[in-house]
N, C-alpha and C positions, 0 to 999 in steps of 0.2 A: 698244897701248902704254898703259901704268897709270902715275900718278903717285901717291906715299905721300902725304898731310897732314897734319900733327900738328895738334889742333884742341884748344885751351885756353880757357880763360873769357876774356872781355872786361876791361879794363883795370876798369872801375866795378866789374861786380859782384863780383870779385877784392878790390879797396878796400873794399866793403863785407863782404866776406867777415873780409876781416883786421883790421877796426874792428869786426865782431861777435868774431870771435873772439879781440882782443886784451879786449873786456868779460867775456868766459866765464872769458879767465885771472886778471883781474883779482878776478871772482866765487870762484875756485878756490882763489886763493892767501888772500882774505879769511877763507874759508869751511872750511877745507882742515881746521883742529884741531879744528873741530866737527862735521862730518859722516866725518873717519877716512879708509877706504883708498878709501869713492865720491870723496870731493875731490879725494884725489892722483891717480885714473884721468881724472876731469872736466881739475883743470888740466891732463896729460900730454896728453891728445887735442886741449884748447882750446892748447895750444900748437902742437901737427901743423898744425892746421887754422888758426893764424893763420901759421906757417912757410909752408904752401904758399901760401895769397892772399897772402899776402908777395911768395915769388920771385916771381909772376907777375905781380905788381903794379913793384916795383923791375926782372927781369930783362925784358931783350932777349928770350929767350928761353920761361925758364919751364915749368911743367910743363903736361905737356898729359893733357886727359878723356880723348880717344879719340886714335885715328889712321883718317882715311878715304882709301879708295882712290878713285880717281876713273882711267877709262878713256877715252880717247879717239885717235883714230888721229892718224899723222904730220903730215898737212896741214890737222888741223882743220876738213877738213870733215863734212858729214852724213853715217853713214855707212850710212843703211839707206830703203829706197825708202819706209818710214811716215812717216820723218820726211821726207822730201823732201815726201811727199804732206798731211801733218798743216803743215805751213809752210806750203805755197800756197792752202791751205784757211782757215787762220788771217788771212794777208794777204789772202783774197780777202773775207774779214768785216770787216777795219780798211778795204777799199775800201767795200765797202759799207753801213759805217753812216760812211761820210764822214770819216772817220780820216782818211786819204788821200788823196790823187787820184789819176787813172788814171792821167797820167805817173809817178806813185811806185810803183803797184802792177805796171807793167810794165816799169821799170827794174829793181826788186826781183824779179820772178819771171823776168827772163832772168837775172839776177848767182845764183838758187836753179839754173834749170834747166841752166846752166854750169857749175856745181860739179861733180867727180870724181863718178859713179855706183859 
């Protein structure tokens, strides 16, 4: 089973997006009778581009960059014998530089070797 993500900018760099790109419109519309039809494409885009860090900044919502899929089975557990095997390998390194201790490390690797194969 797969779940969709819509994955959109962070609230700051959004804000900063839309405080840069409210100065480009600011620049555009200043500038707009002296540089001709480059000013009116400048302001037109510095306005898109302050509209969308906008939404994303003001909505719940917002526009999102990409969309990622992300896979993982019903019960959440591991579901292939590398990772089972890359996990007990990893915790048997956090016992051995003293991360842990051994009652952690063999609590932890029966609650691993228990999980659905």
């Amino acid at each position: 089973m797969s779940s969709h993500f819509r994955v959109k900018p962070s609230k700051v760099s959004s804000m900063i997006g839309m405080i840069a790109g409210f100065l480009f419109v600011i620049i555009g519309i200043a500038f707009v009778s002296q540089i001709g039809a480059f000013g009116i494409v400048w302001t037109v885009l510095a306005i898109i581009i302050t509209g969308y860090h906008a939404l994303n900044v003001f909505s719940k919502d917002g526009v999102s960059t990409y969309q990622a899929e992300v896979d993982h089975d019903d019960d959440n557990h591991v579901t292939s014998n590398q990772d089972y095997e890359s996990k007990i390998r990893q915790l048997h390194r956090l016992k051995e530089d003293h991360i842990i201790t051994d009652e952690e490390y063999q609590k932890k690797k029966a609650e691993l070797l228990d999980r659905k194969w």
